[in-house]
Each structure stands twice: as C-alpha cells, then as structure tokens.
Residue frames as qw, qx, qy, qz and C-alpha x, y, z in Angstrom:
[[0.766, -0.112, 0.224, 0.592, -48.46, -11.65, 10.56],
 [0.026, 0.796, -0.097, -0.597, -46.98, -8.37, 9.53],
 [0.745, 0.621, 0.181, -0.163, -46.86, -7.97, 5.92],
 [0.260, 0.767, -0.584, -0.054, -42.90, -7.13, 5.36],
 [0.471, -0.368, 0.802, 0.014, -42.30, -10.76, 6.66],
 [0.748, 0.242, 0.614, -0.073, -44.66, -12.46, 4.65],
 [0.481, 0.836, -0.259, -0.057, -43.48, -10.55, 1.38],
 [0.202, 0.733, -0.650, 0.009, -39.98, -11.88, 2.62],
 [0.521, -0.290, 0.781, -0.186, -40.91, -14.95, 3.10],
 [0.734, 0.544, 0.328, -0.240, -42.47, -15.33, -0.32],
 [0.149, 0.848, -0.502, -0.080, -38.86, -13.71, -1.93],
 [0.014, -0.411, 0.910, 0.056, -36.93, -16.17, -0.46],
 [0.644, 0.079, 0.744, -0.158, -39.12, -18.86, -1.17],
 [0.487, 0.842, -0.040, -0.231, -39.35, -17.77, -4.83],
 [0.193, 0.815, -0.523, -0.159, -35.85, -17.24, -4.98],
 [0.375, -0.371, 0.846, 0.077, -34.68, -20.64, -3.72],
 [0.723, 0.432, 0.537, -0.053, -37.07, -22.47, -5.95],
 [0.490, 0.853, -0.170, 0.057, -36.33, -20.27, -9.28],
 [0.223, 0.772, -0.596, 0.006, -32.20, -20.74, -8.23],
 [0.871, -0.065, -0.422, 0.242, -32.16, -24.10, -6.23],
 [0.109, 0.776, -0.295, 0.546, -30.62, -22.00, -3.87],
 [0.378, 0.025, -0.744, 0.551, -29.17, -22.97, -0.29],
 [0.266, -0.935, -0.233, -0.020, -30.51, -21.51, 2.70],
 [0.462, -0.541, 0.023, 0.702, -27.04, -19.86, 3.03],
 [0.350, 0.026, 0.265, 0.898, -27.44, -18.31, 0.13],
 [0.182, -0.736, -0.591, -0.276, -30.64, -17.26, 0.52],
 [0.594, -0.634, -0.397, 0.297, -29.77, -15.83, 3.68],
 [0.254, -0.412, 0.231, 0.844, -26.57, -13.72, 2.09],
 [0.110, 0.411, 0.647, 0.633, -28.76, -12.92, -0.32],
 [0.412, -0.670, -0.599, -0.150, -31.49, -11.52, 1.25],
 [0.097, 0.443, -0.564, 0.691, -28.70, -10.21, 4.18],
 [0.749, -0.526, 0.047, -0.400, -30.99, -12.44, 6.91],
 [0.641, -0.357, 0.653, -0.187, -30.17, -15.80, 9.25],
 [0.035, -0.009, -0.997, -0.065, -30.10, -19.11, 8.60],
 [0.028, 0.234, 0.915, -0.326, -32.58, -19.39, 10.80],
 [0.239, 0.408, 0.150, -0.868, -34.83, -16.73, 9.76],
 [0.383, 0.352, -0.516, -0.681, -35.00, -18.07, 6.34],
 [0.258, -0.053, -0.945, 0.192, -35.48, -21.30, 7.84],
 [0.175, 0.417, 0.701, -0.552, -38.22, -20.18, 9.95],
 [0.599, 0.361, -0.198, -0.687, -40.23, -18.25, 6.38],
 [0.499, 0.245, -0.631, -0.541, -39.93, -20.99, 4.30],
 [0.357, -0.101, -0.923, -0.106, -40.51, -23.97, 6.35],
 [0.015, 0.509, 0.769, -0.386, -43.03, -22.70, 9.41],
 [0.027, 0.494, 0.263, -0.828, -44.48, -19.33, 7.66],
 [0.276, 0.318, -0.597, -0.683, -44.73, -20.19, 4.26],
 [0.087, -0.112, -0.989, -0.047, -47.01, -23.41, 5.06],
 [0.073, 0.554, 0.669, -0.490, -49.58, -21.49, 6.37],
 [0.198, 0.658, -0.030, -0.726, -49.33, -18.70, 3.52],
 [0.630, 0.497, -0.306, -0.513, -48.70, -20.59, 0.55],
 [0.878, -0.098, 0.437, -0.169, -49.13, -24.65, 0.53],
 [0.826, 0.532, 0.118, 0.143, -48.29, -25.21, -2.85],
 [0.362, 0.812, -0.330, 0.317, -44.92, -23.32, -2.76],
 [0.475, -0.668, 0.521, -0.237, -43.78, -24.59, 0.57],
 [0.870, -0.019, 0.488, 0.065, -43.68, -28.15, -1.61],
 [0.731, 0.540, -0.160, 0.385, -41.19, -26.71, -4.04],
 [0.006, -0.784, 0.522, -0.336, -39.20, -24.88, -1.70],
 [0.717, -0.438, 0.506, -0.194, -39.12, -28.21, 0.71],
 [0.885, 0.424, 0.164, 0.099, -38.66, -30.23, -2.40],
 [0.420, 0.824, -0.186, 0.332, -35.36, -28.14, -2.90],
 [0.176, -0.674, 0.634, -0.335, -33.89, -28.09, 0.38],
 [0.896, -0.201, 0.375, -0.128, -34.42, -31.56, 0.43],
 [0.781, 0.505, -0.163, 0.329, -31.95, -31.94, -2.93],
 [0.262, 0.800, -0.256, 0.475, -30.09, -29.85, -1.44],
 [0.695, -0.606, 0.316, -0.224, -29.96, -31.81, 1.89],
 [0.960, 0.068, 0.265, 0.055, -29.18, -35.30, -0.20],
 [0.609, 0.627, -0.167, 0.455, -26.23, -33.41, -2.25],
 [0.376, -0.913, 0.133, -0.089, -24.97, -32.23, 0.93],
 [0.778, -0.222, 0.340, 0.479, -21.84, -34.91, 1.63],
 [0.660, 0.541, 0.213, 0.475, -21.02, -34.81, -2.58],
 [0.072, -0.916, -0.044, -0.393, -20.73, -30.50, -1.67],
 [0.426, -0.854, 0.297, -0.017, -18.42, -30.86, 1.62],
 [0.929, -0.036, 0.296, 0.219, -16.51, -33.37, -0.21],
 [0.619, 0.604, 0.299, 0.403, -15.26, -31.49, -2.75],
 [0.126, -0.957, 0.101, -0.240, -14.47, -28.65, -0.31],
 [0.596, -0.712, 0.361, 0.092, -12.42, -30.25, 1.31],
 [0.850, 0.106, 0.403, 0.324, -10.81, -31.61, -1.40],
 [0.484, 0.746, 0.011, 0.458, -9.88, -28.32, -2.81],
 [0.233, -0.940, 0.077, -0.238, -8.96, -27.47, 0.19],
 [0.689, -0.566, 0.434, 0.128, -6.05, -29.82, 0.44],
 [0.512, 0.750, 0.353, 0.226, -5.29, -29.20, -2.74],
 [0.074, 0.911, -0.095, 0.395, -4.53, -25.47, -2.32],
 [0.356, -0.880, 0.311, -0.044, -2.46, -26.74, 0.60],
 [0.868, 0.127, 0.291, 0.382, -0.42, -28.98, -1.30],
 [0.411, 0.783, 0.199, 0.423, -0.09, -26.26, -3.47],
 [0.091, -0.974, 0.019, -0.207, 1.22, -24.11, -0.89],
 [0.621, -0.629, 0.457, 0.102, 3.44, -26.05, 0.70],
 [0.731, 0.516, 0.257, 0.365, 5.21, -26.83, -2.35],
 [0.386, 0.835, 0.042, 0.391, 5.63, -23.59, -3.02],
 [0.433, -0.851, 0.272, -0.119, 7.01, -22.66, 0.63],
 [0.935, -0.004, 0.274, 0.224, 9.64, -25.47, -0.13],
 [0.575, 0.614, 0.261, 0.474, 10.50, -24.67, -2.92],
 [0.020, -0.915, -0.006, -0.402, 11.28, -21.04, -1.82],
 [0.614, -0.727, 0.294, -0.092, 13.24, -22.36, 1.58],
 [0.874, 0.198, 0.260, 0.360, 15.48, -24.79, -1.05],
 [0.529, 0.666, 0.100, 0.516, 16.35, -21.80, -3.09],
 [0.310, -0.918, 0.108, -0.224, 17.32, -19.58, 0.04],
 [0.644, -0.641, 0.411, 0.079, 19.94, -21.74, 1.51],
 [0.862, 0.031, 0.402, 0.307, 21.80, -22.83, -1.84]]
C-alpha cells in the first residue's frame, strides 16, 4: 500500500475519533470523498491498525444511531427559516398595495 494513503488513512481516522467527526466532515476536511474516507477507515485501516479501526467504527456507529435526531432538526430549521420568509414576503406585498 503506498505510504501517502496509509498516513491518510491514519489522519482521518485520528481525526474522527479525537472530533467524533462525520465522514462528511472528514471528507471536507481532509478535501477527499465520502467514499474514500469510507474506504481508509473501514477496509484500510483494519488491516493497518486493529485497535483504531474499533474507535473509529465505534464513532461512525454513534454517529449512524444520532443520524434521524440530526436530519430532524434540519429540517426543522429549515421550515422555520421558511416561515420566516414567507412572513416577511407578506408582510412586504401588504405594505405595497395600501
């Protein structure tokens, strides 16, 4: 295995463990895939470093089980902010015609 992968497969396995980190943020971190990071930590990193692949798997597994809680909440700001807008566009189309 060439040595700049396994160094960057050791980074982002590091990193996510030390931040809890996603793999998306790993990934924009890092400036790789998904899948890349996906493919260090869970098939490249098992063979290079056992013991770390069970915190980093041990993470993306919180991070699997918090997943709903995480799109919930998006979407809840995100209808939100369009409440918020459409209000305001109201509001603005009231005051034009009176």
């Amino acid at each position: 295995m060439n040595e700049a992968v396994i160094d960057r497969a050791t980074s982002i396995a590091n990193y996510i463990v030390k931040s809890k980190a996603t793999v998306r943020k790993a990934a924009q971190k890092f400036s790789v895939s998904k899948s890349t990071v996906h493919k260090d930590v869970s098939e490249r990193l098992k063979k290079l470093d056992p013991k770390l692949y069970a915190n980093v798997k041990n993470v993306l597994n919180l991070n699997k089980s918090q997943r709903h809680i995480r799109g919930g909440d998006a979407t809840k700001r995100k209808f939100k902010q369009m409440k918020y807008i459409n209000k305001k566009i109201e509001k603005h189309q009231d005051c034009k015609f009176k």
